[in-house]
N, C-alpha and C positions, 0 to 999 in steps of 0.2 A: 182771229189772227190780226185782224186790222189794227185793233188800239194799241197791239202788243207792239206792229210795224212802227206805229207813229210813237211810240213814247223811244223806244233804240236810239231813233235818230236826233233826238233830242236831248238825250243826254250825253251822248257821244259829242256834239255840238257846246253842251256847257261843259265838258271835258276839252276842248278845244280854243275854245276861246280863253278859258284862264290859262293854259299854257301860250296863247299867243302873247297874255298881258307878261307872264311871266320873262318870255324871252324877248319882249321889247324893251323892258326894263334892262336887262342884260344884254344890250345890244348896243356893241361900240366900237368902233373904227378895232382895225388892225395897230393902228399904232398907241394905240390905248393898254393893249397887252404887252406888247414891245417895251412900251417905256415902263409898264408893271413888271418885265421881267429884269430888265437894265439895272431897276431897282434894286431887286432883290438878288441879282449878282453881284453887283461892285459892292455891296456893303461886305456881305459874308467875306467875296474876297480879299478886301481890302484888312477887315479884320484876320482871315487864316494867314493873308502872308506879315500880319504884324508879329502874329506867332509862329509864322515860321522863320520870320528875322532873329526875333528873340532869343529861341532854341538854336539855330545857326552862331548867333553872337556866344550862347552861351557854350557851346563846344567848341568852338573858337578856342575861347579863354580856357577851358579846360587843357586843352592842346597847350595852347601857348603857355600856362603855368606851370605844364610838365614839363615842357622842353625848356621855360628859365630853370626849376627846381634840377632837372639835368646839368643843364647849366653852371650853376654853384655847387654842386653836388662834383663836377670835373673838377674847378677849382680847390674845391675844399682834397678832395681827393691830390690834388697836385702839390697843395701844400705839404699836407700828410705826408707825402712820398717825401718831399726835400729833408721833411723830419726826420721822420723814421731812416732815411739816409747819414743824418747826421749822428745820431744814435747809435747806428753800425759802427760809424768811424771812431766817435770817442769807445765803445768797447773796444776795438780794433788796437788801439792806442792806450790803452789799459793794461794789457798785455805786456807791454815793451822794459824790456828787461832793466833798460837804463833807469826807466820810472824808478822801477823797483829801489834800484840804487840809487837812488836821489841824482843821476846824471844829467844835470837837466841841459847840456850844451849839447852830448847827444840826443837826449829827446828830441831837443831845436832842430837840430839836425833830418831826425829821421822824420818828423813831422812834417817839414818844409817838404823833403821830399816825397812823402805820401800825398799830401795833398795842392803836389806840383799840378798846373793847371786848371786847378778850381780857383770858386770866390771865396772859399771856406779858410778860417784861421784857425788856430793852438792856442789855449791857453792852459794857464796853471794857478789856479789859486789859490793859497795859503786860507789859511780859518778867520786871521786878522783881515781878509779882503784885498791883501796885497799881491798884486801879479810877478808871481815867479819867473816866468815864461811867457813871451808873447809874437805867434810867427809871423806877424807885422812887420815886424822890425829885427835887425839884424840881434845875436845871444848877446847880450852884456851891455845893451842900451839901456838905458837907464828907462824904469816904467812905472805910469801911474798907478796910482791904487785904482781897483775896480770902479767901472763908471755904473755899474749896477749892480750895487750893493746886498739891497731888498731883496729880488729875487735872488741872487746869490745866496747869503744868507738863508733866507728859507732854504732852497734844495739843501745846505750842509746841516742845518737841524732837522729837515726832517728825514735824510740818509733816503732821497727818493729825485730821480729824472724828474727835470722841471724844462719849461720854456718860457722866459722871460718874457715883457712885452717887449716894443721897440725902445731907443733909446741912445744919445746922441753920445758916441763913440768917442772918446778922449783920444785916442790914439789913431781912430779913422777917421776924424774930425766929419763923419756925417753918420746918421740913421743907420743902428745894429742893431741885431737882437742876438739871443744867445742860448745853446740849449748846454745845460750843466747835469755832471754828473758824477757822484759825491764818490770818494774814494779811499778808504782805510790804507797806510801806508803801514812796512813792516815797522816802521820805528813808532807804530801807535797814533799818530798825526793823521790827522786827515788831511785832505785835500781836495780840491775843485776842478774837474777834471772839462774844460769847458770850449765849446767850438763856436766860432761868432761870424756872421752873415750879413754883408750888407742888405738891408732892405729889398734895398732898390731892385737885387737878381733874382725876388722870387717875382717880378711883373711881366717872366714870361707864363706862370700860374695863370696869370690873368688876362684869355686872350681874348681880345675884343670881338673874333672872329666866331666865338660861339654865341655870340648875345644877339638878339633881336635890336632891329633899327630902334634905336630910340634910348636904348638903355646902357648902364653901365654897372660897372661891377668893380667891386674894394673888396680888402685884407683890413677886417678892425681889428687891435688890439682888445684885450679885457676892458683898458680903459675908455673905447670908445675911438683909440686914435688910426687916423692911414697909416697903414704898412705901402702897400698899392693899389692904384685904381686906377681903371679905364678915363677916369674922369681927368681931364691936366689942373680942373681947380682945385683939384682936392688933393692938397700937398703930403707926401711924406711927412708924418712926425706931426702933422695939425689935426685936432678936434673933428670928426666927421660930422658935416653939416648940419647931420638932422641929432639933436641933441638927444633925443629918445633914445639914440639907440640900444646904449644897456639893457632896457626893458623888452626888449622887441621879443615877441617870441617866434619860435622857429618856423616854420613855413610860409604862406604867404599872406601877405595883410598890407592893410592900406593905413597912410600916417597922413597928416597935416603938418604942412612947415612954414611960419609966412606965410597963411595964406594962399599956401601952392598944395595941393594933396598929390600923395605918391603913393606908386604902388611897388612894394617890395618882396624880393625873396627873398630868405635868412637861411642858413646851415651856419650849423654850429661844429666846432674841429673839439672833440673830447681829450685829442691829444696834443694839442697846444692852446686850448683855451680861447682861440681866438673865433671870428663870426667873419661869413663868407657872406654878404649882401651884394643883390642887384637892386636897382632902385630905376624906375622913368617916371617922369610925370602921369599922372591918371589923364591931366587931355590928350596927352598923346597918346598915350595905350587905347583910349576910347573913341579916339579921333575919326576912323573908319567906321565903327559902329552908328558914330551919330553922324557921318555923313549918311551912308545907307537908309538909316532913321527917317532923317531930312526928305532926300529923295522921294521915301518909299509914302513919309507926309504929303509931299507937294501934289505929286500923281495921286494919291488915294481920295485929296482933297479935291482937284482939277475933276476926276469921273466924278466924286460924291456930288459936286455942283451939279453940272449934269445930267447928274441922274435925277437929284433934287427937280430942277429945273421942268424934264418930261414926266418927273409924278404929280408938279404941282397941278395937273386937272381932275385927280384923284385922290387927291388928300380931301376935300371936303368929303367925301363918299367915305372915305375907311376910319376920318376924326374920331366917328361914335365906339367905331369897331378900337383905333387906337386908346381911346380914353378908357373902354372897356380893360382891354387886356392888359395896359398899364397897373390898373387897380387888381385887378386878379394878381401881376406879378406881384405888387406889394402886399397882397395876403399871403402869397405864397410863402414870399420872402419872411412875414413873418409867423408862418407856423400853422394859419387858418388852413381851411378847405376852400379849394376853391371849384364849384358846381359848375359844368357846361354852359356856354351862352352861344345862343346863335348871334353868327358872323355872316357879312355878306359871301367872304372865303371862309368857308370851314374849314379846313387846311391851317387854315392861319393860328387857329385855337390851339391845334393839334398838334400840328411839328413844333410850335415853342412851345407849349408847354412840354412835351415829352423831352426836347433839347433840352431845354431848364433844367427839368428833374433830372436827367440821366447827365450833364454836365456839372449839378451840384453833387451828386453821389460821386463820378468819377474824381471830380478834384480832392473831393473828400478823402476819397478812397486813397488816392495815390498820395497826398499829404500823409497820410498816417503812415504809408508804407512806407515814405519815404524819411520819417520821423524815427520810425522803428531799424529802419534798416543802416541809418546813421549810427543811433545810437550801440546800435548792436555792433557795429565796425569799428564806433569809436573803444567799446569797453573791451574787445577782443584785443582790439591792439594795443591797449594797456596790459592788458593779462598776458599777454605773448611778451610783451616786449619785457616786460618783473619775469617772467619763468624763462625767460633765455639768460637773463642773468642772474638768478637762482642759480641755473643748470651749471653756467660757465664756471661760477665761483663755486658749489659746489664739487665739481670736478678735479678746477684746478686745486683745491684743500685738502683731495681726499687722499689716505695711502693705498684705501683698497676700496675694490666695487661695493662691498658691504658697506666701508664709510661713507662712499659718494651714495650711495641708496637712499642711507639715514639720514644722512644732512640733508639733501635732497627731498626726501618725502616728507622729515620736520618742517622744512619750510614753504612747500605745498599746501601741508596742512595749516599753518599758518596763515596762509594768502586765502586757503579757503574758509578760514572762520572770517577772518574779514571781508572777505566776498558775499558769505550767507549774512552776517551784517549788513552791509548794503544792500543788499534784497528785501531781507525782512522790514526795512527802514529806509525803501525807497524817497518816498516823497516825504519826511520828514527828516533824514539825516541818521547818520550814525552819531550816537550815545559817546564822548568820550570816556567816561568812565568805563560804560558796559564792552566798550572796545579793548579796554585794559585790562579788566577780570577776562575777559577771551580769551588774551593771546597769554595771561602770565599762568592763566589757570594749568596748564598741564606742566607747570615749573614750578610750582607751590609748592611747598614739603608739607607733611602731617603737621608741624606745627604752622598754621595757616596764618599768624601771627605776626611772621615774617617776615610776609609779604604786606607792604602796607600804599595803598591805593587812595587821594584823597586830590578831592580839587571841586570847584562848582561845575555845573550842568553847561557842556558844549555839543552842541553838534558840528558835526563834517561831511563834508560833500564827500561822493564817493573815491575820488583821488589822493585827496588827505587821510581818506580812513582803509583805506589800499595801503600808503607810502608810510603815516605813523604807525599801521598795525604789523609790516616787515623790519619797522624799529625797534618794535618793543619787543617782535620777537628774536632779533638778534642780540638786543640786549638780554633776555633774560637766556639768550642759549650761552654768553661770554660771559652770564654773573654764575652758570650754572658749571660751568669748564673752568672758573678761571678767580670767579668774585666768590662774592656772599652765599652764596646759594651752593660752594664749593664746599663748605663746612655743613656744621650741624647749631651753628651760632648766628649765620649771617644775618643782616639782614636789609631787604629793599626797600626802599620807601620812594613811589613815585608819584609828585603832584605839581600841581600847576594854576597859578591862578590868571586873572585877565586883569591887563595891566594897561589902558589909551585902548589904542588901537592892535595889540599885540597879547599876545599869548605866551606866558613864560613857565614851560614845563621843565621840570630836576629831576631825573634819576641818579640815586643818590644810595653808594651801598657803603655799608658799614659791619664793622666785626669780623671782617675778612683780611684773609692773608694775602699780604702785597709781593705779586710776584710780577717784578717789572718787566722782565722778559717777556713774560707771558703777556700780560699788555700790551706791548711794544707789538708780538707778534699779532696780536687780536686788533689792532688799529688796522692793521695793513686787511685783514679781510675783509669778508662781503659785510659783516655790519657796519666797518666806516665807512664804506662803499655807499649802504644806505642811508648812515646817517648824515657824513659829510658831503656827499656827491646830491641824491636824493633827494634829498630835504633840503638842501639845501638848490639845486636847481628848480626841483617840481614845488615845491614851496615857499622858495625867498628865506631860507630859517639859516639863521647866524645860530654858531654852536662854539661853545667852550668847555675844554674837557681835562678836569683837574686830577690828579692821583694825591688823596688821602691815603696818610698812615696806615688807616684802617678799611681805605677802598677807594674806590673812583666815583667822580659825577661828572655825569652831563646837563647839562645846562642849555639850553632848546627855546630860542626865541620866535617865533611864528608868529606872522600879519593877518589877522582875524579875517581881511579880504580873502587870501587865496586859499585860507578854510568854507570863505562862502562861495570858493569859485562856480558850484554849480546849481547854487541857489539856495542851501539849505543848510551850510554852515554858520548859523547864527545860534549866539547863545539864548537860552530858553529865558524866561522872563518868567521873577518869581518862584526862583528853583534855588 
């Protein structure tokens, strides 16, 4: 039992002594972990509240973008109403018996006192442009010819409600606009049935009182010019500042002007044509955030010193350990393995690297989602927003439920072959051609000879082959009611070739029987809806639409840009 005694106590002893080496080594003041924990707080926090500044700043603006988009959205909405008010009145005054009978002292008459009270005026305009009647001015005053010719003119050719832009009033010697509305008289004459507005009274539209400090808000004409603004530089009747603005598109986005960037919100008025913008400078919208920014730098910098400062007697001690895990993250970063190493803190290994990894998965993660979930909100609200007007104009065309079904379900079907086209041809683009065989294919006759299809190899983003493919099928449903495709002779021929920077496609029917009526009525539906309105807003396309003897064409100019709007409308090479 003896030797057994003596060796116990001797190993229990070299078991002892190496844990005393072990915890003298690790033997350090109290303030040695203090200023190791100092460390390792103000960094992390310094970094969480940079992200929670960010996210804050960023809902911020979310907020503040809705309440501008609110914002213009009242205004636009305000104009609309003055419209749509004026509209009433000239129907109202369409009615009036004296019209009828060419009495135009009583119209003077009754007009003056219908629209006793307001800013609103009478007119009457002959076809030559010259004013019959003006409630300006007392009946039998001598009057100028139309100070707004153009749009006049248009509304009497095309037998359709119009709103001029502005335009400096002969007879009210300042800034009108006018809304006109065309009128068949019993003696066969037409006439220009037309109510005019000083500018100036729709700037209670525009009330300062809904906008954020900093910002201001305008009434542009189509050409870009002030109607009203919050702004006092920005005159009546003058060019709006930022020269861009025709192109601007609708919601909010940021421009350069001089060297000053601005952030704007845009709506658009469909019933007078004209653009509702708020506009402030980007320093000042961002003014608050980059104080906070500032601030939230000085203090994060002031601890980081600090804390720097009480780790500098344990930076030589963790160097090896930093140098280590440094290289580890650059494997990581690039794809290697990286093997455990001991640390003086094991901890240290452990919570970054597992932060690493589960910080790169989750950003990962949530990018994609958040990639997907856009894009999915973006193409739904493209498909809702083509099938609400689908629906409408079907509706309004139809005489019974069975016709609104069929129209209706043709042009569903429509949207959905060019839908499964965009799918099928995601990341490459939709086929111009094979997009034309789609939609004319269920409007082909037996003699399939017909129909004749021909142009070189384009692709289209999915907007363009959405917006051309509810073209071609309103064209081939008007050649099929009305054109070529009405007989047993007709026949279509549509092609296109690429012309600079543009794209010039013809539909083009012949052998058919010209029934101008029936055209005239087929302009006014949903296919010029989409070809004119459409294509022409969602794609920048200038369009001219001729009646041949033997049938009609259209004529379809398109900017090869806003085919590649979404990256993959460019033409194929070698095709």
């Amino acid at each position: 039992m003896a030797p057994t005694d003596r060796t116990v106590p001797a190993e229990e002893a070299g078991k002892g002594a190496a844990a005393g080496r072990v915890r003298r080594r690790m033997h350090h003041p109290v303030a040695f972990y203090l200023v190791c924990l100092i460390f390792v707080v103000v960094i992390p926090a310094f970094l969480f509240s940079l992200v929670v500044l960010k996210r804050t700043n960023e809902a911020q603006d979310r907020i503040f973008e809705s309440l501008l988009r609110t914002s213009t959205g009242a205004v636009n909405r305000a104009v609309e109403r003055e419209i749509s008010g004026m509209f009433s009145t000239l129907n109202f005054l369409s009615t009036s018996d004296s019209l009828q009978k060419g009495d135009y002292a009583l119209l003077h008459a009754q007009a003056t006192k219908a629209l006793e009270g307001t800013d609103i005026y009478f007119l009457v305009i002959d076809q030559t442009m010259r004013q019959l009647l003006n409630t300006r001015v007392p009946y039998g005053t001598p009057l100028n010819p139309a100070s707004e010719p153009v749009s006049a003119g248009l509304a009497l050719v095309r037998g359709e409600r119009m709103v001029s832009d502005i335009f400096f009033g002969k007879t009210a010697q300042q800034w009108v606009f006018n809304v006109y509305q065309p009128m068949r008289l019993p003696s066969g004459g037409h006439v220009l049935l037309t109510l005019t507005k000083n500018a100036e009274a729709l700037r209670r539209a525009v009330n300062p009182d809904i906008l954020s400090p900093g910002w201001n808000a305008a009434v542009l004409d189509t050409q870009g010019r002030v109607i009203v603004s919050t702004d006092e530089t920005q005159k009546t009747g003058a060019p709006f500042f930022l020269r861009v603005v025709p192109s601007l598109r609708l919601g909010v986005s940021t421009m350069e002007q001089d060297g000053t960037s601005y952030q704007l919100v845009t709506e658009f008025s469909s019933l007078a044509g004209w653009r509702m913008i708020a506009w402030a400078k980007s320093s000042d919208v961002q003014a608050p955030a980059v104080s906070s920014f500032l601030w939230l730098t000085i203090g994060g910098s002031v601890f980081a010193v600090l804390a720097a400062v009480g780790a500098a007697g344990i930076a030589r001690v963790l160097s090896r350990d930093v140098r280590l895990l440094a290289q580890d993250a650059h494997r990581l970063g690039e794809g290697e393995r990286v093997a455990p190493r001991p640390y003086a803190i094991s901890e240290l290994e452990t919570v970054s690297h597992a932060l690493a990894e589960a910080a790169d998965a989750r950003v990962k993660a949530e990018n994609d989602v958040r990639f997907l979930m856009r894009e999915v909100a973006h193409r739904s609200k493209n498909q809702l927003t083509v099938i609400q007007a689908m629906l409408n104009q079907s509706a309004a065309g139809a005489e019974s439920a069975g016709d609104f079904a069929e129209a209706f379900r043709r042009r569903v079907a429509g949207l959905a072959r060019s839908t499964d086209l965009m799918i099928a041809n995601a990341t490459q683009g939709v086929n111009l051609a094979e997009l034309a065989r789609n939609q004319l294919k269920p409007f082909t006759p037996d003699d399939a000879a017909r129909v004749r299809i021909a142009g070189p190899a384009v692709r289209l983003g999915p907007q363009a082959s959405q917006t051309l493919g509810m073209a071609l099928h309103e064209l081939a449903t008007n050649a099929t009611k009305y054109g070529a495709l009405a007989n047993e002779a007709g026949i279509v021929s549509l092609g296109w070739i690429l012309s600079g920077e543009d794209l010039s496609l013809v539909w083009r029917e012949s052998r058919a029987v010209i029934d101008r009526e029936a055209i005239a009525a087929s302009r006014k539906g949903f296919g010029s809806v989409v070809l004119e309105r459409m294509l022409g807003m969602a794609l920048d396309a200038r369009l001219d639409f001729l009646v041949h003897d033997d049938g009609i064409e259209w004529r379809v100019t398109l900017p090869l840009a806003r085919l590649r709007d979404e990256g993959v409308g460019r033409p194929e090479e070698g095709q």
